[in-house]
N, C-alpha and C positions, 0 to 999 in steps of 0.2 A: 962923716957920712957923705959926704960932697965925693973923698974919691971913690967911693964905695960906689955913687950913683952915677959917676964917670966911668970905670972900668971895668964894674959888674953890670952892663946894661939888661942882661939879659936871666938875673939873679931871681928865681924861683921862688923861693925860703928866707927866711930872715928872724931871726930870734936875738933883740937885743932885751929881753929880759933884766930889771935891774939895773939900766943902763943910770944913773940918776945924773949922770952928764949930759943925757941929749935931751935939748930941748924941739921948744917950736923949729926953729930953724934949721935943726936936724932931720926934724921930720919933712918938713919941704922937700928936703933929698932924697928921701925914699919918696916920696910922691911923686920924684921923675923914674924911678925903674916899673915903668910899664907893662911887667910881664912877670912881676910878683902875683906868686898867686896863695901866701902863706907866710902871716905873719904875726910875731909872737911880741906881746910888747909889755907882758906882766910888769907889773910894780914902779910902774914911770909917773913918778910924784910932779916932774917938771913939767909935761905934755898939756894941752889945754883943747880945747876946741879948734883952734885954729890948727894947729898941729895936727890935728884928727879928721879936719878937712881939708890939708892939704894933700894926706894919704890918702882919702878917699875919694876926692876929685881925680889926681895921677894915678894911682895903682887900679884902677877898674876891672882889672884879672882876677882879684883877692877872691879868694873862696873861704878861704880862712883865717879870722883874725880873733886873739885873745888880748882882752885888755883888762883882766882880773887883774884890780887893785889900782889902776890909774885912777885917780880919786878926785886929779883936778879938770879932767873933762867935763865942760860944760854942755847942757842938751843941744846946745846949737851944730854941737861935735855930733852926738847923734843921728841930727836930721840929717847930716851930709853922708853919714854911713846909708841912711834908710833911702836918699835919693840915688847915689852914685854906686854903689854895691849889688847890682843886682845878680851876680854872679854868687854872692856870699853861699853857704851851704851848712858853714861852724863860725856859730858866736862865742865868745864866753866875755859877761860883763859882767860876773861876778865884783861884787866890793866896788862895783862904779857908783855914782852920784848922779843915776838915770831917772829922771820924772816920769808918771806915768803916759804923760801925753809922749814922751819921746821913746817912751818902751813900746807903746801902741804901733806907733811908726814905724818901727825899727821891725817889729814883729809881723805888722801888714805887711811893707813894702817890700821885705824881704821873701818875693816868691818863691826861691830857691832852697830858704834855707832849710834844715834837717833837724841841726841840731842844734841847741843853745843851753846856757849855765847861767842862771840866772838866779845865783847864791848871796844873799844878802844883800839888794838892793833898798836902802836905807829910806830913800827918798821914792820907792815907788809905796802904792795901797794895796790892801789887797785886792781891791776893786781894778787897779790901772794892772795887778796880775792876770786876774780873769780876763780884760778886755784883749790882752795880748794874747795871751793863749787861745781865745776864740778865736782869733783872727789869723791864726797860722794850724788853727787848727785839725784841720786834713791833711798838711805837709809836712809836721815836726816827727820823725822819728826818732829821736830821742832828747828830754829834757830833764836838769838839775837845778834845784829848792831847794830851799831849808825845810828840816823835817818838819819845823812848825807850821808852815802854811798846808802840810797837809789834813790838819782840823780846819782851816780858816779857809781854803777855796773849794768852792762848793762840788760837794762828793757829785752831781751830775756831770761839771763839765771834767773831774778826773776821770770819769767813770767812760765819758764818749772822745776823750785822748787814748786813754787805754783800748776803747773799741778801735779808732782809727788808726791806731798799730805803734801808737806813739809807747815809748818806754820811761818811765818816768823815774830817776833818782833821786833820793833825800839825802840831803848831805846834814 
C-alpha cells in the first residue's frame, strides 16, 4: 500500500476486498490518497478502528465506502467515519460489529448520505435501528435490512421513509 499511496496520488477507486493481508498500517496509506473518492474494503478481518480512522481522517473525498464483513472494527472507527465523511453519499456496514449509539452518529452526521446497507448488524437494537433512521430520515433514498426487522420496526416510521421517497430492501 505505501507504493500505491506514493505513485497513485491521485487514485479515485480502490477495491482491496478480501485483502486478509492488509492491516492498520496498510490502511494509514490509503489515508494519504487524498482524492479517493470510492472505496471497497469487504471482508478485512485484520482492519480495526484505527485503521478506519486513519482512512477517514486522510481520504475526506470518500463518497463511497463498503465495509461489509469487517468484523474487527471497533465503534471508535465509526465515530471517525460520522465526524470526518461528510461528503459520504453510499455506506454499506453490513455484518459490522456497530453499536447503536455509533449507528446513530454515523446515520445523523452523515448529511449527504443517500444510501446505506445496514444487513445484520448484530450488536445494534431495534430501537438504536429506529433512532438512525429517524435521523437520516428525509435524506435516505434508498435502504437495506433483514427481512426480519420488517415486523420489528415500527410500520409508522417505514411507512414516512417510504412517503419521503426512500426505497427500502429486505434482504
Amino acid at each position: 500500500m505505501a507504493a500505491v499511496s506514493i505513485g497513485c496520488k491521485k487514485l479515485k477507486k480502490l477495491n482491496i476486498s478480501y485483502c486478509n493481508l492488509l492491516t492498520d498500517r496498510g490502511m494509514e496509506y490509503i489515508g494519504r490518497l487524498k482524492d479517493l473518492s470510492e472505496l471497497e474494503l469487504r471482508g478485512l478481518k485484520s482492519i480495526t478502528a484505527v485503521g478506519l480512522t486513519a482512512v477517514a481522517a486522510g481520504c475526506k473525498s470518500l463518497s463511497n465506502l463498503d465495509l461489509k464483513h469487517c468484523e474487527s472494527i471497533q465503534d471508535v472507527g465509526f465515530w471517525a467515519v460520522a465526524c470526518y465523511l461528510k461528503n459520504m453519499r453510499q455506506i454499506n456496514l453490513s455484518y459490522c460489529t456497530i453499536s447503536d449509539v455509533a449507528l446513530c452518529m454515523v446515520m445523523s452526521n452523515l448529511t449527504c448520505l443517500q444510501d446505506a446497507k445496514l444487513v445484520n448488524l448484530t450488536n445494534a437494537s431495534i430501537e438504536g435501528y429506529e433512532l438512525a433512521l429517524k435521523a437520516c430520515c428525509g435524506r435516505l433514498k434508498k435502504v437495506k435490512m433483514l427481512a426480519s426487522l420488517k415486523f420489528l420496526i415500527s410500520t409508522e416510521l417505514l411507512q414516512t421513509l417510504v412517503a419521503s421517497g426512500c426505497r427500502i430492501r429486505w434482504d
